[in-house]
C-alpha positions in Angstrom: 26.8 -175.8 62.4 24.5 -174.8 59.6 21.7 -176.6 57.5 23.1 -178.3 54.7 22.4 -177.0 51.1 21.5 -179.2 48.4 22.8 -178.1 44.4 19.5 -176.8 43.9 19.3 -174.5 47.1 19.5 -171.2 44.7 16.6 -172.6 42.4 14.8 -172.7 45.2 15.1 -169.1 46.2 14.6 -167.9 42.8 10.9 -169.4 42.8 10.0 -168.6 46.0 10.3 -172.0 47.9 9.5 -171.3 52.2 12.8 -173.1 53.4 12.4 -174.8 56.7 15.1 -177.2 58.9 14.0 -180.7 57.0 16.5 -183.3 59.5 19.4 -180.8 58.8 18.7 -179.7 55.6 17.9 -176.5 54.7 14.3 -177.3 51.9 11.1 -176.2 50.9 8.0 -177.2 52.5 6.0 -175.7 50.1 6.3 -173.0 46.6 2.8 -171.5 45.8 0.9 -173.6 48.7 0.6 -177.6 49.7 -3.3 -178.4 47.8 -2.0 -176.2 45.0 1.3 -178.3 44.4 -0.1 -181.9 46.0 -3.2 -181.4 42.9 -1.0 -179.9 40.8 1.0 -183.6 40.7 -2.7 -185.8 40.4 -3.5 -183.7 37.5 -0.3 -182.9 35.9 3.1 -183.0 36.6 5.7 -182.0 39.7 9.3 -181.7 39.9 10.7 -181.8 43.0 14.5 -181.8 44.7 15.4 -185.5 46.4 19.2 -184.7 46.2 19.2 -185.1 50.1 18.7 -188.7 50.0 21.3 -191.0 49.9 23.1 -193.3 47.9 25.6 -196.0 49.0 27.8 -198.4 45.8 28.1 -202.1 46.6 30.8 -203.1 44.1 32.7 -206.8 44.3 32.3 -210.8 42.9 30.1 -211.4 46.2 28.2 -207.6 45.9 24.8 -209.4 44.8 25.1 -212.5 48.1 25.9 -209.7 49.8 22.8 -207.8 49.6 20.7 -211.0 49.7 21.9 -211.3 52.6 21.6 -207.5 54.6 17.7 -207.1 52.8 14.3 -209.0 53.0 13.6 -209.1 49.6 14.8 -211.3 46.9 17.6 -209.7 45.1 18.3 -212.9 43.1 14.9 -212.4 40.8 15.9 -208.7 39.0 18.0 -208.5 36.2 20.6 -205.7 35.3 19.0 -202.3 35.1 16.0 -203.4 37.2 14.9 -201.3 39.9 13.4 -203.3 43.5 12.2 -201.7 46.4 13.5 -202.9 49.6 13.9 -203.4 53.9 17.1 -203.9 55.8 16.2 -205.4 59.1 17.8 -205.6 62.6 18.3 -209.4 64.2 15.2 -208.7 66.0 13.2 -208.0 63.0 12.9 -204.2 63.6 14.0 -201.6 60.7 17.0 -200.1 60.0 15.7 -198.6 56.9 13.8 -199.1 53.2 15.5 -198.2 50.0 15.4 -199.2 46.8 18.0 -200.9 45.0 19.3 -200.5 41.7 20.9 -203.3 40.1 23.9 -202.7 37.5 24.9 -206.1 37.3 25.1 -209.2 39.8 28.5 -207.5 41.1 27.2 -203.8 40.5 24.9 -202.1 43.0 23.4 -198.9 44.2 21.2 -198.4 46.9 19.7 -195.3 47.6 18.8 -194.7 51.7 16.8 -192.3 53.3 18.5 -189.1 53.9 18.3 -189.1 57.6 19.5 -192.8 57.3 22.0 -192.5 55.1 25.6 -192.5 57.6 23.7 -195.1 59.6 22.8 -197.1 57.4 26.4 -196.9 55.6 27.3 -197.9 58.9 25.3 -200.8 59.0 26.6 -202.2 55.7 30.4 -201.8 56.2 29.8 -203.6 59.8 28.0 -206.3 58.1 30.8 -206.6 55.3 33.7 -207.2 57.8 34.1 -210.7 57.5 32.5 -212.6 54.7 32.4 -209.9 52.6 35.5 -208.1 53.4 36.4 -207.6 50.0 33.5 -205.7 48.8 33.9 -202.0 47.5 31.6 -200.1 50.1 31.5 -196.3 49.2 29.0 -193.7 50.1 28.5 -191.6 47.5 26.0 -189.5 48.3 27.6 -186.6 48.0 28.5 -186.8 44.3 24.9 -187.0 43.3 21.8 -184.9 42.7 18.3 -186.3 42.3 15.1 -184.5 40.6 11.8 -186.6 40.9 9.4 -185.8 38.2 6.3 -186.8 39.1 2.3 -186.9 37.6 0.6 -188.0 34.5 2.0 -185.8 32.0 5.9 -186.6 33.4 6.7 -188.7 30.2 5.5 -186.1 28.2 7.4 -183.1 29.6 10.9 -185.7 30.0 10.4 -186.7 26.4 11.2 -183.6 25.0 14.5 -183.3 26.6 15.7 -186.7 26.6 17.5 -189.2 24.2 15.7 -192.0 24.9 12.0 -193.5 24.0 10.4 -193.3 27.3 7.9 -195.9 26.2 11.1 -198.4 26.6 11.4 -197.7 29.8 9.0 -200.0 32.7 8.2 -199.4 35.6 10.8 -200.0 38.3 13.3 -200.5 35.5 16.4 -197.5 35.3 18.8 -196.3 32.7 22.3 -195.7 33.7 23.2 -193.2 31.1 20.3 -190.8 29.7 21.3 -187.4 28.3 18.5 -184.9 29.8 19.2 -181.6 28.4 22.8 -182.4 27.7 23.7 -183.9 30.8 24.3 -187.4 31.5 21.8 -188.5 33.9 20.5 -192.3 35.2 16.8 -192.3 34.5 14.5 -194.9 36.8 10.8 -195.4 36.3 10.0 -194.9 39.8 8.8 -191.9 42.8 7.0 -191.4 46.1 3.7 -189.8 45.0 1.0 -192.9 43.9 1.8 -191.6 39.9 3.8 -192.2 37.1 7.0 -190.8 36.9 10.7 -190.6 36.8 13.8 -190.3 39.2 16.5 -188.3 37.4 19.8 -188.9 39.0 23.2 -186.7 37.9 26.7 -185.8 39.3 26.9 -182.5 37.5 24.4 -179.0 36.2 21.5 -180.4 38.3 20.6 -176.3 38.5 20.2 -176.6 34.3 18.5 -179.8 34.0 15.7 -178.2 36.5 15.1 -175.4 34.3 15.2 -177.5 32.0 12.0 -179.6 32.8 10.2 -176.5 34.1 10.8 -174.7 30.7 9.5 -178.1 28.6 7.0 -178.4 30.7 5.3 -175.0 30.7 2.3 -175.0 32.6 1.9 -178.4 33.1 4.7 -178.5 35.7 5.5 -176.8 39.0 8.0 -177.0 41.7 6.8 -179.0 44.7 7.8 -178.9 48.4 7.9 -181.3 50.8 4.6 -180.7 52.5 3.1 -182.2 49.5 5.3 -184.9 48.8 4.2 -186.1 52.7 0.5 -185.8 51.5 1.4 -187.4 48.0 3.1 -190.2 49.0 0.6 -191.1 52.2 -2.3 -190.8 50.4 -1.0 -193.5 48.0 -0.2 -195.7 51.5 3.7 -195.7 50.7 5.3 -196.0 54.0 7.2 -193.3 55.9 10.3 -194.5 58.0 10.0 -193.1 61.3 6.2 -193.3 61.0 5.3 -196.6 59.3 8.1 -198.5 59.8 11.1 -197.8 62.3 13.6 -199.7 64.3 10.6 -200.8 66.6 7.8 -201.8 64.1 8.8 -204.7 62.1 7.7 -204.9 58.7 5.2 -207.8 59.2 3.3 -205.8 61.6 3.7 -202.6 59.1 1.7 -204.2 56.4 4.9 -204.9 54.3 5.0 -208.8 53.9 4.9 -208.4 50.4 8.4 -207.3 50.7 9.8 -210.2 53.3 10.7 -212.9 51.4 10.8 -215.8 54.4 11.6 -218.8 51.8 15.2 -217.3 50.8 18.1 -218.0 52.4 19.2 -216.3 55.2 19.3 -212.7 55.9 19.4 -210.7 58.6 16.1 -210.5 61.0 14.6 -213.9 59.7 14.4 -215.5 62.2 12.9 -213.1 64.1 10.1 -212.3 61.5 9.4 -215.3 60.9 8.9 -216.1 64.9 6.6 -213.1 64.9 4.3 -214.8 61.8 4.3 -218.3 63.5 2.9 -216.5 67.0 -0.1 -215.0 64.8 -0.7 -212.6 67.3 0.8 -209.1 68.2 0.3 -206.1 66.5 -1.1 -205.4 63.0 -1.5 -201.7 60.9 -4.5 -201.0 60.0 -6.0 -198.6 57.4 -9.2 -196.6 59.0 -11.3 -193.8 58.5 -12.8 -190.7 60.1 -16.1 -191.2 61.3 -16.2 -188.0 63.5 -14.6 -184.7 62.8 -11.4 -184.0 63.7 -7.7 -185.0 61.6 -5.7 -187.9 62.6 -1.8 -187.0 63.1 0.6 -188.9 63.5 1.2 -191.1 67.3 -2.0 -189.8 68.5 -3.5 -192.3 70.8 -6.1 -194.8 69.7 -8.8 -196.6 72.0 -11.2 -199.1 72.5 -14.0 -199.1 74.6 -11.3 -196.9 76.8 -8.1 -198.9 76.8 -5.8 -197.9 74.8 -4.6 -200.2 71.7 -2.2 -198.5 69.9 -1.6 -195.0 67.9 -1.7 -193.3 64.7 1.5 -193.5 62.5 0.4 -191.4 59.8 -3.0 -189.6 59.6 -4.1 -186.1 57.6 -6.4 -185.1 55.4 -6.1 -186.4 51.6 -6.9 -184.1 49.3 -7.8 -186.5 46.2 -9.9 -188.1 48.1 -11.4 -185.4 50.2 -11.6 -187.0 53.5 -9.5 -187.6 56.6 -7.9 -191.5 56.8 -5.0 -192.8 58.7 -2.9 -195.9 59.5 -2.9 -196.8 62.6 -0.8 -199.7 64.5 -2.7 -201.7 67.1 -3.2 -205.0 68.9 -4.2 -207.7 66.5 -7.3 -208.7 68.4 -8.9 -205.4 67.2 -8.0 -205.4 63.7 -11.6 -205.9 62.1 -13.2 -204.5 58.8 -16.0 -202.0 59.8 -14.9 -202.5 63.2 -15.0 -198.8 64.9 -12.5 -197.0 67.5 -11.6 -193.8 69.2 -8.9 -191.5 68.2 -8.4 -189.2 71.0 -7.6 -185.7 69.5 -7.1 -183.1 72.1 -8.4 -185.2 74.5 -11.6 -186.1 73.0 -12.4 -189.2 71.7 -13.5 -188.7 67.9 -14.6 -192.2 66.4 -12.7 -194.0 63.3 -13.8 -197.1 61.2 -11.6 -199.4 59.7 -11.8 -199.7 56.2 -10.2 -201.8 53.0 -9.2 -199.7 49.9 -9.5 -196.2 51.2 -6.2 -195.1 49.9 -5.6 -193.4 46.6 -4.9 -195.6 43.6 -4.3 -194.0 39.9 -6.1 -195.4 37.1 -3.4 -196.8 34.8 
């Protein structure tokens, strides 16, 4: 069976993307070089293709209990056309996925998944819908959209000039559901994966058009940008990576992601485990650290103290902006102190790390 393609696959060809295996997909890692493209997006702007993640419609009276119910944050505090970023949980607290929810109205939703999520997660909802909810609307329509993500600090710039709308209306984490870019009806959200300012472009028809498009308004303020550096982009701004970060064994407590684990609402799935796991105090805790000794972090590489082990790496590299080598790592609580040193063993040596508070990229807004 062969890689899936997204709209854009022929765009990609025609400037010169490297197209790897991406969990089935068939996607650039990278155009004119990872640096190139990952600065590119700090300095300027970067339009990438998302159209391989996944969207899933929640439609019915009991849509918005519904998803109150199946996510850890509190769905109950956005309005219509507000934008939330979210966790679905396991009864054990683990995670089935994050993904952001877009709210139409309190019986009008779209959530859009991670791509390599995106059947199990459908999966997941329509199993949790059987009874109560039975009567929802439960669709995946993934396959009906296309997404661009234009991302960097001259994005509202480069949108503006082919759009209908005053981007100064539009707030962070807030979406419009019908925005003519270059013609074609698109939804518009105020939100990316990359640390910057920027907009998620969303459209069920000429996604090719609305590409060249942006490119053309942009000039050379805007490149094309593989996944290579949307990886660096979006861990050197700490967003979390599921798989990495967060996955069906690392609750998000332990992953840093309280914030986002509403305990005081009513019941949803996994509460009572997380909220077991923040009564015991103890456990396992990610920290953010950096590299004392030479050597890059990657990702489940073993880290030690005083030569026992106490957990790994879930996502180290180099980050460019900053121009040093940093990580997250997941270990036993007991250990977790600022300035407090371990070992990351890296081909078998043992290469020290320090754990450190506000390492990670921020943008000056």
């Amino acid at each position: 069976m062969g890689l899936k393609r997204t709209k854009l696959y022929d765009m990609h060809v025609k400037y010169g993307g490297k197209l790897i295996d991406f969990g089935g997909w068939e996607l650039p890692v990278q155009y004119e070089g990872i640096l190139k493209e990952h600065h590119m997006v700090r300095q300027k702007a970067g339009l990438f293709d998302v159209s391989h993640m996944g969207e899933i419609e929640i439609k019915g009276q009991k849509a918005e209990d519904f998803i109150q119910f199946m996510v850890t944050n509190d769905v109950k505090v956005i309005k219509d056309h507000q934008v939330q970023y979210n966790i679905m949980c396991y009864p054990d607290g683990g995670v089935v996925d994050d993904l952001i929810v877009y709210r139409y109205s309190p019986d009008y939703y779209l959530l859009v998944v991670n791509a390599s999520n995106t059947d199990k997660d459908f999966d997941w909802i329509k199993q949790n819908a059987l009874n109560a909810f039975a009567d929802l609307s439960i669709e995946n329509v993934s396959d009906q959209y296309s997404q661009l993500a234009l991302q960097g600090p001259k994005a509202q710039e480069i949108l503006q000039k082919i759009c209908n709308i005053d981007l100064n209306d539009l707030k962070y984490f807030w979406f419009e559901p019908s925005v003519s870019v270059a013609g074609v009806d698109c939804i518009v959200s105020r939100t990316g994966y990359t640390g910057e300012d920027g907009f998620e472009i969303y459209m069920k028809e000429q996604a090719p058009l609305v590409w060249e498009a942006i490119l053309k308004a942009g000039g050379e303020d805007v490149v094309p940008i593989g996944l290579g550096a949307r990886d660096t982009l979006r861990f050197e701004a700490k967003l979390p990576l599921y798989g990495q970060e967060i996955d069906k064994d690392i609750n998000p407590l332990e992953a840093g992601l309280g914030y986002f684990v509403k305990l005081n609402k009513e019941d949803f799935i996994g509460k009572d485990a997380l909220l077991a796991h923040k009564e015991a105090g103890d456990g396992r805790v990610t920290v953010q650290f950096e590299m004392v000794g030479k050597g890059i972090p990657r990702s489940h590489y073993h880290v030690e103290k005083n030569g026992v082990n106490i957990g790994w790496v879930t996502t180290g590299a180099f980050a460019p902006t900053l121009n040093k080598n940093i990580g997250l790592a997941l270990i036993d609580s007991k250990f977790n102190e600022n300035e407090g040193e371990f070992d990351i063993i890296i081909r078998d040596k043992k290469i020290p790390a320090r754990i450190r508070q506000g390492i990670f990229y921020k943008r000056n807004k």
